[in-house]
C-alpha positions as CSV (number, residue, x, y, z in Angstrom):
1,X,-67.2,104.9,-197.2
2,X,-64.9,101.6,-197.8
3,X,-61.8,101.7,-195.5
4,X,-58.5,100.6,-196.2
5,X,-59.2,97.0,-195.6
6,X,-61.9,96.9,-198.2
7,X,-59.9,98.9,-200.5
8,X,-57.7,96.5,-200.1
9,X,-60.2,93.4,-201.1
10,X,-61.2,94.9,-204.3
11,X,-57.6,95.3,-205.2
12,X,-57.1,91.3,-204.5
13,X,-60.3,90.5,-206.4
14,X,-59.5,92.7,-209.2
15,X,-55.8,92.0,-209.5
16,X,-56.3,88.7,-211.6
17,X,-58.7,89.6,-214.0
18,X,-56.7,92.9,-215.1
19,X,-53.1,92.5,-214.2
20,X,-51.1,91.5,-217.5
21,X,-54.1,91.6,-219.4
22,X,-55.3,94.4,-222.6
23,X,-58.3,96.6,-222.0
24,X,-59.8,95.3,-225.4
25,X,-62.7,97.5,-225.0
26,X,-63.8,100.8,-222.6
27,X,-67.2,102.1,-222.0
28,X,-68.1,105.3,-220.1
29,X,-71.9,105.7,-220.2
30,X,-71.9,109.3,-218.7
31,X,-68.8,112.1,-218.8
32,X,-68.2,112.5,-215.5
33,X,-68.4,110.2,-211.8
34,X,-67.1,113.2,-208.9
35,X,-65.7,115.1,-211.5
36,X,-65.6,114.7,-215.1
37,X,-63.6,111.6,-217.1
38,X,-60.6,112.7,-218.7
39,X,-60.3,113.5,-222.0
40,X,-60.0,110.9,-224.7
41,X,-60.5,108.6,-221.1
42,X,-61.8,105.4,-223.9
43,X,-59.4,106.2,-226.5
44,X,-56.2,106.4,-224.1
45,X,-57.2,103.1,-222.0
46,X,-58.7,101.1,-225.0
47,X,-55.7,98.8,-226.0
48,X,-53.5,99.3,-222.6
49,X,-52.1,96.7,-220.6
50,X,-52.5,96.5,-216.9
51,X,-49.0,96.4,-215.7
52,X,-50.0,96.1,-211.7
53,X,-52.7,96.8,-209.4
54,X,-51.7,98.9,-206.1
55,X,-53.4,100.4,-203.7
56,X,-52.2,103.7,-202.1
57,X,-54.6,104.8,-199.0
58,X,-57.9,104.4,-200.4
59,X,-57.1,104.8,-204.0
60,X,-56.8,101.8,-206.6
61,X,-53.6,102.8,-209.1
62,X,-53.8,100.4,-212.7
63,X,-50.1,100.9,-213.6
64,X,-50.2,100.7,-217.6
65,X,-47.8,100.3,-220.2
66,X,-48.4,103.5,-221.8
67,X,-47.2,107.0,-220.2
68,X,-50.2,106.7,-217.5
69,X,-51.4,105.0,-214.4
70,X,-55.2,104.6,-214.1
71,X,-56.2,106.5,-210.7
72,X,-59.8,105.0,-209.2
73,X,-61.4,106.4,-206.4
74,X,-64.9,104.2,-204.3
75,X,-66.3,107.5,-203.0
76,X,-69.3,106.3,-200.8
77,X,-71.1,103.7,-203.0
78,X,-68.2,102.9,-205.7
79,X,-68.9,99.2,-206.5
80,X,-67.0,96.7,-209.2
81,X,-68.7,93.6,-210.3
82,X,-66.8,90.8,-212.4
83,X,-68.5,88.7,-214.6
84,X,-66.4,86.1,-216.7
85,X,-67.5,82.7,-217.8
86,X,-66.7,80.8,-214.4
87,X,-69.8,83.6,-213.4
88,X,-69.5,86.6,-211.9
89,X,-68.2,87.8,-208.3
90,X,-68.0,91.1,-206.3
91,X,-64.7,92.0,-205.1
92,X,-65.8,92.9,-201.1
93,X,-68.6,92.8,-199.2
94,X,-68.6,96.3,-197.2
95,X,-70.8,97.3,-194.6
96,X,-74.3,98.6,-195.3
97,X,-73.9,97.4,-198.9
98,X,-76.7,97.6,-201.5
99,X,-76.8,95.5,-204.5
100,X,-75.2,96.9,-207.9
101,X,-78.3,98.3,-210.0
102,X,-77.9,98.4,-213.5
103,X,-78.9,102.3,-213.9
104,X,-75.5,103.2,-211.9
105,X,-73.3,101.0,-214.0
106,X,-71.0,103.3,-214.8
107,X,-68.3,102.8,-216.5
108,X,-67.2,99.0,-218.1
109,X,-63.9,97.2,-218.6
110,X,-63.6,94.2,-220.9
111,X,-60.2,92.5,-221.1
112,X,-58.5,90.4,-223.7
113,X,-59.5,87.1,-221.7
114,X,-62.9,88.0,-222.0
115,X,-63.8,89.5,-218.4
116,X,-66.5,92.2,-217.9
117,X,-65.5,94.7,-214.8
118,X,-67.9,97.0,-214.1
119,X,-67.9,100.0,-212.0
120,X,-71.5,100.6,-210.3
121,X,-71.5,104.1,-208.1
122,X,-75.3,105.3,-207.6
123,X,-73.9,108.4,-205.5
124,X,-71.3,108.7,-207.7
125,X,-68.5,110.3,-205.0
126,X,-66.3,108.3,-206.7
127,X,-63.7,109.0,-209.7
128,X,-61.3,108.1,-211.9
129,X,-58.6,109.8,-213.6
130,X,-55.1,109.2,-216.2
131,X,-51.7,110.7,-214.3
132,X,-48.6,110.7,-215.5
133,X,-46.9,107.7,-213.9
134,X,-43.7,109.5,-213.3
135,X,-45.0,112.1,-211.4
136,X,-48.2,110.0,-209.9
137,X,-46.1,110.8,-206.2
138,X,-46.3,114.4,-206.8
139,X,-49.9,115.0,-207.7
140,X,-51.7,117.0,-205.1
141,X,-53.6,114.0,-204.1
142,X,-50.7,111.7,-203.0
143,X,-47.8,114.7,-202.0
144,X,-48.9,115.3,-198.4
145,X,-50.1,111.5,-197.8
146,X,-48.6,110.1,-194.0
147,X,-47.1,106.7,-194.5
148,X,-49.1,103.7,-194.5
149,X,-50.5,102.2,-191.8
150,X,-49.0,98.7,-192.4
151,X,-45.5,99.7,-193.0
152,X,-42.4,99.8,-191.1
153,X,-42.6,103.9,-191.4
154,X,-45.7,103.3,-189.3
155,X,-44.6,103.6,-186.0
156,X,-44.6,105.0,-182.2
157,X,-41.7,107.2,-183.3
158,X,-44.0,108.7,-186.1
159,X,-47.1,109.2,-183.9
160,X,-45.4,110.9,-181.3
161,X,-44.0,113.2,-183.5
162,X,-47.3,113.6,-185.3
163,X,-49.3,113.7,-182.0
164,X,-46.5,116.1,-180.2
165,X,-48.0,119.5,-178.7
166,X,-51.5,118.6,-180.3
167,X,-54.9,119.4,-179.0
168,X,-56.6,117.2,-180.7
169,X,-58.0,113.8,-180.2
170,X,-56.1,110.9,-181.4
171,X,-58.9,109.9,-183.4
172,X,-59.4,113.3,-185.2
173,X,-55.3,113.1,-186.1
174,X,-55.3,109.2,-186.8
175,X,-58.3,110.2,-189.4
176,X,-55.9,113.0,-190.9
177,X,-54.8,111.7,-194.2
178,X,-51.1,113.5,-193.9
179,X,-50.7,111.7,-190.4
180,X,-51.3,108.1,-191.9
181,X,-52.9,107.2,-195.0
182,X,-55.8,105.4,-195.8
183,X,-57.5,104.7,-191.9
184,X,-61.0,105.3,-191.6
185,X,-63.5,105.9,-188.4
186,X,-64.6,102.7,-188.4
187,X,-61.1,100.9,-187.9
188,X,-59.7,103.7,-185.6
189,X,-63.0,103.2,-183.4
190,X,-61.7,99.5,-183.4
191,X,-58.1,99.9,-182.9
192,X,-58.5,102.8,-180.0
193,X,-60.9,100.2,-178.0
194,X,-58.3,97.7,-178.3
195,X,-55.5,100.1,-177.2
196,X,-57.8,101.2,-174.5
197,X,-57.2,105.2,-175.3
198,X,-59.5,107.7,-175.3
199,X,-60.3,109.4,-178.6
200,X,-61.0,112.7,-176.8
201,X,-58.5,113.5,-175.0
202,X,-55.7,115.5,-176.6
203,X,-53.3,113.4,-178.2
204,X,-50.5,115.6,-177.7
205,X,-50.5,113.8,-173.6
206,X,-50.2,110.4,-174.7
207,X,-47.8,108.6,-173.4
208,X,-45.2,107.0,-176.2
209,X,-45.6,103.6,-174.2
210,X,-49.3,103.7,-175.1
211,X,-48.3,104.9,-178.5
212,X,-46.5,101.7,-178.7
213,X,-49.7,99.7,-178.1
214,X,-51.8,101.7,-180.4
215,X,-49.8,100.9,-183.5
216,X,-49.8,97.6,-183.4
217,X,-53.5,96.9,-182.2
218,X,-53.9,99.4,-185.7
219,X,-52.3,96.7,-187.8
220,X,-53.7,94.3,-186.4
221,X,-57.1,95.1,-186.8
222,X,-56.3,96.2,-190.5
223,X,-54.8,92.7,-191.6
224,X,-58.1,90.8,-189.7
225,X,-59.7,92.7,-192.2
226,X,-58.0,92.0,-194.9
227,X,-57.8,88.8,-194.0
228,X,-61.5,88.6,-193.8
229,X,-62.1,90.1,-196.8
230,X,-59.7,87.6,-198.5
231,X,-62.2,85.1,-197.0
232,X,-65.2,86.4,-198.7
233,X,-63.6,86.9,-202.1
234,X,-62.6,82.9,-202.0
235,X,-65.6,81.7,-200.7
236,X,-68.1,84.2,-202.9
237,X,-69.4,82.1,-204.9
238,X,-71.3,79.9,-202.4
239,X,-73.1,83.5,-201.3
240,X,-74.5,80.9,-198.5
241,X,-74.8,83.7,-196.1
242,X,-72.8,81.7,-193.9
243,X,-69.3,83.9,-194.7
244,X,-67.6,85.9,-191.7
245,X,-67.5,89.3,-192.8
246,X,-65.6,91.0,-190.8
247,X,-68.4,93.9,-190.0
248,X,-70.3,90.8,-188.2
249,X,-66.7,90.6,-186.0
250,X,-66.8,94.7,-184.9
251,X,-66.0,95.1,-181.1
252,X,-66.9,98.9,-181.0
253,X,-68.0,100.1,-183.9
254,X,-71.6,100.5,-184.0
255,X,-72.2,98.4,-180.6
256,X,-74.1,101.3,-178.8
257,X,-75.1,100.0,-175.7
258,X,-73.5,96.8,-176.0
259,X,-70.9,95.0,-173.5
260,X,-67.4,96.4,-173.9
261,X,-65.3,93.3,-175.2
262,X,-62.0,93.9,-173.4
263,X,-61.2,91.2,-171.1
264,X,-62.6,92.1,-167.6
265,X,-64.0,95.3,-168.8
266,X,-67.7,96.2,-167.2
267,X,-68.4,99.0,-169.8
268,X,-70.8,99.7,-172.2
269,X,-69.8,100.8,-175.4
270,X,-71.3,104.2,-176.0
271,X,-71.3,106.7,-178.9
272,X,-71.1,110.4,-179.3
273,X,-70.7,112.3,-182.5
274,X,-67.2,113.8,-183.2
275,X,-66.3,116.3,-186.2
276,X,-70.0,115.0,-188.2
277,X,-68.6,111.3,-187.6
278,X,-70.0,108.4,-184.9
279,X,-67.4,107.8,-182.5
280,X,-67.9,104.4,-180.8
281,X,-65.9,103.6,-177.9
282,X,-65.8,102.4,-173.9
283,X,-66.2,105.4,-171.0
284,X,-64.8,102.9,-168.7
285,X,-61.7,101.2,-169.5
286,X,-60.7,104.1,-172.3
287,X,-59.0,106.6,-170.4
């Protein structure tokens, strides 16, 4: 599923083909993605203006000028290709990717400048939906969302407190949406390595002086990605195969067997499956 980093890349490749511009035209060529379109979902978008494009954990909001605010989900395989007359581009290149294909195109966006965005999702775990902008904080899939991850409210202070008393692993709690929004396994994986904490052992005993070393090796790795991913989207239209994705720049996550890469470190990394998910990390120098 695309992390917050990815999430992230679409929103930047997306941004200047709809911000200030009128969806001119709306297609949905089925009902329903997770769960069924809205009602009236052409009618109500054909003719607004995209106001701004945010990102709130790993949801895309399309702030309009009307009462609503576009909601967009990726799901597993959600997928936008822009095509306009400079040619057409892919806003992020995740991991384990496959090629748009035409069957699972979805639903399409045509703007007022003449772009084409279309939304490809062959499992179709993604979704869309209209919500009142006023009370977009409210609805029950933003109310309990933790802060995010790469703001000031993301902090030692706010992991301790999270952590305090729990069982838990830190990477079960880091992955709980209500402790901080929008991280994913593959990023924690990352960011625990790096921290050199153990994503077994209950989080509740962590020290807050490693806490204070774990939040910024989190940011960190986000805005690498981020970063990376801003790469791809300026260079995408060389597709040389030369670009450096971050997924070719992993340190843990799915290097089974491989040399730890923390300095001086004689680990291997190793894997073991927690809660249904890979967990990637270092037996030796995470402790």
């Amino acid at each position: 599923m695309p992390e917050l980093p990815e999430v992230e890349t679409v929103r930047g490749g997306l941004a200047p083909v709809l911000e200030g511009h009128r969806l001119a035209r709306v297609e949905a060529r089925r009902p329903d993605l997770r769960f069924p379109l809205p009602p009236n979902f052409v009618q109500l978008l054909t003719g607004a203006t995209v106001e701004k494009l945010e990102r709130r954990a790993k949801y895309l909001f399309a702030r309009l000028d009307r009462e609503d605010t576009l909601v967009m989900h990726l799901g597993m395989s959600g997928r936008f290709e822009i095509a306009r007359s400079e040619g057409e581009e892919r806003p992020g290149q995740f991991h384990y990717a496959p090629d748009p294909d035409p069957k699972h195109a979805h639903i399409v966006f045509e703007t007022d400048a003449g772009a084409r965005i279309t939304y490809y999702d062959p499992r179709r775990f993604g979704y869309m939906a209209l919500v009142n902008t006023a009370t977009l904080h409210l609805h029950p899939w933003f109310a309990g969302l933790g802060p995010e991850p790469l703001s000031d409210a993301f902090d030692a202070k706010h992991l301790k407190e999270a952590f305090a008393d729990r069982k838990q692993g830190p990477k079960t709690l880091l992955l709980d949406q209500k402790v901080v929004a929008g991280l994913g396994n593959i990023y924690v994986c990352e960011a625990l390595n790096r921290a050199k904490i153990s994503p077994f052992k209950p989080a509740g005993g962590i020290s807050a002086a490693r806490l204070g070393k774990l939040v910024p090796e989190i940011k960190a790795v986000l805005q690498e990605a981020i970063a990376a991913g801003g790469s791809t989207l300026r260079d995408f239209a060389q597709a040389d195969g030369a670009l450096g994705y971050f997924q070719h720049r992993f340190r843990t996550y799915d290097r089974e067997g491989q040399p730890c890469c923390n300095k001086g470190c004689p680990g291997i990394i190793d894997r073991e499956v927690q809660a249904g998910r890979s967990t990637f990390f270092c037996p030796v120098c995470q402790t």
